[in-house]
Structures are given as C-alpha cells and as structure tokens.
C-alpha positions, 0 to 999 in steps of 0.5 A, a space after each residue: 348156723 343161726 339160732 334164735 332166741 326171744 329174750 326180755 322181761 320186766 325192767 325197772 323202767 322205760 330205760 330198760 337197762 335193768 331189770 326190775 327188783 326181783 325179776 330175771 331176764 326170760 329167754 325163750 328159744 333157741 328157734 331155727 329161724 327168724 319166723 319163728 322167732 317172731 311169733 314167739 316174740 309177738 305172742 310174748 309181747 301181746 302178753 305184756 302188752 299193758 306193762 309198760 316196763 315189759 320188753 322182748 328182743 330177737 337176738 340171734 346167735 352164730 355158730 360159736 367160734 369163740 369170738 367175742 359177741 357183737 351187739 347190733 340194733 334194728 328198728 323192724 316194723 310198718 303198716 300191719 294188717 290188723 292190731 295184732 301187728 303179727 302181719 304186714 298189710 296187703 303188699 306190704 313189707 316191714 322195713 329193717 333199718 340198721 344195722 346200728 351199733 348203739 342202742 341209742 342210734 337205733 332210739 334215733 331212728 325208731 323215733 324218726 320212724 314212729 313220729 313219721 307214722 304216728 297218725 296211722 294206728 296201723 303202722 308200728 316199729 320195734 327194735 330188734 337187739 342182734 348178738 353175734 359171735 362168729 364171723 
C-alpha cells in the first residue's frame, strides 16, 4: 500500500540540499493518495510562495519490506486553469516526466520544459522527489 507524504521547508539556498540555520525538514502526511497529496502540497506551497529557499515534495512510500529506499525524480506540470496552479486548464492533463534517477537529470528536464513554457504565465512545472522501499 502507498502513503503519501508532502515533505520540505526552508533551505539554506536555491541548492535546496540543506536546510537553513535553525530549520528542520517538515513533513506533512502520511495522505492515502496522490490527490490528496497534492492539495497539501499546493496549499503548502502557495504559503510559501514569496520565499525563495522554501520547497515541498511529494514522496511516496511502499509498504515496507525491508529493502533499502530508492530516490526517484519527476517533473509534474503544464497549463493550469487559474494562478493557483491547483488545476489543469480545460482538457488539459499535467504531464509526468521521468522517472529519473538524479535529481540533476530531473533539473535537465524541468529546465527544458520550463524554458519551453516560459511565455505562457499559465503553465508551470515542479519536480516531484519519489522515495520507494518495496518492490
């Protein structure tokens, strides 16, 4: 069974490998599903939204089996409906890229996405931090 977990906070800077002085990692869940992950996450997010160093993930976790986690990447995102970036536009599906095992080929491809949409105010794309234990 799958949990979701909404995981983050305010990092040291745009690296986001450590946290800022003083700060711990907030994790928020665990959530049943991906749906609802999401709108913690957004809500999350959109409080954040005027600090630079603030980021939140999605991880998901498997049943635990005792195998050692795996970290895997996605870039989420497309053309919204509204700002809030909460819902695809009309017939519209938010694309999922990956998976990708570094962080750094998940960077690659976000850029190449968001470069692609920078002239649509509308369209947005994330990356999503996977953590699997399981098969």
């Amino acid at each position: 069974m799958k949990r979701f977990w909404v995981v983050g906070g305010e990092y040291s800077d745009t690296s986001f490998t450590s946290f800022a002085p003083g700060k711990v990692e907030i994790r928020l869940g665990p959530y049943g599903s991906y749906d609802e992950a999401l709108k913690a996450w957004s809500g999350r997010a959109w409080a954040t939204v005027d600090d630079a160093h603030s980021r939140y993930s999605i991880v998901t976790e498997e049943s635990d089996t005792g195998a050692a986690p795996a970290t895997r990447y996605w870039v989420v995102g497309g053309e919204y409906a509204d700002a809030t970036f909460t819902v695809p536009a009309p017939g519209k599906t938010l694309e999922r890229l990956g998976p990708f095992a570094t962080q750094e080929q998940a960077q690659k491809a976000w850029a190449g996405r968001a470069w692609a949409t920078v002239d649509d105010a509308m369209c947005r794309y994330r990356i999503e931090i996977e953590q699997t234990t399981g098969s």
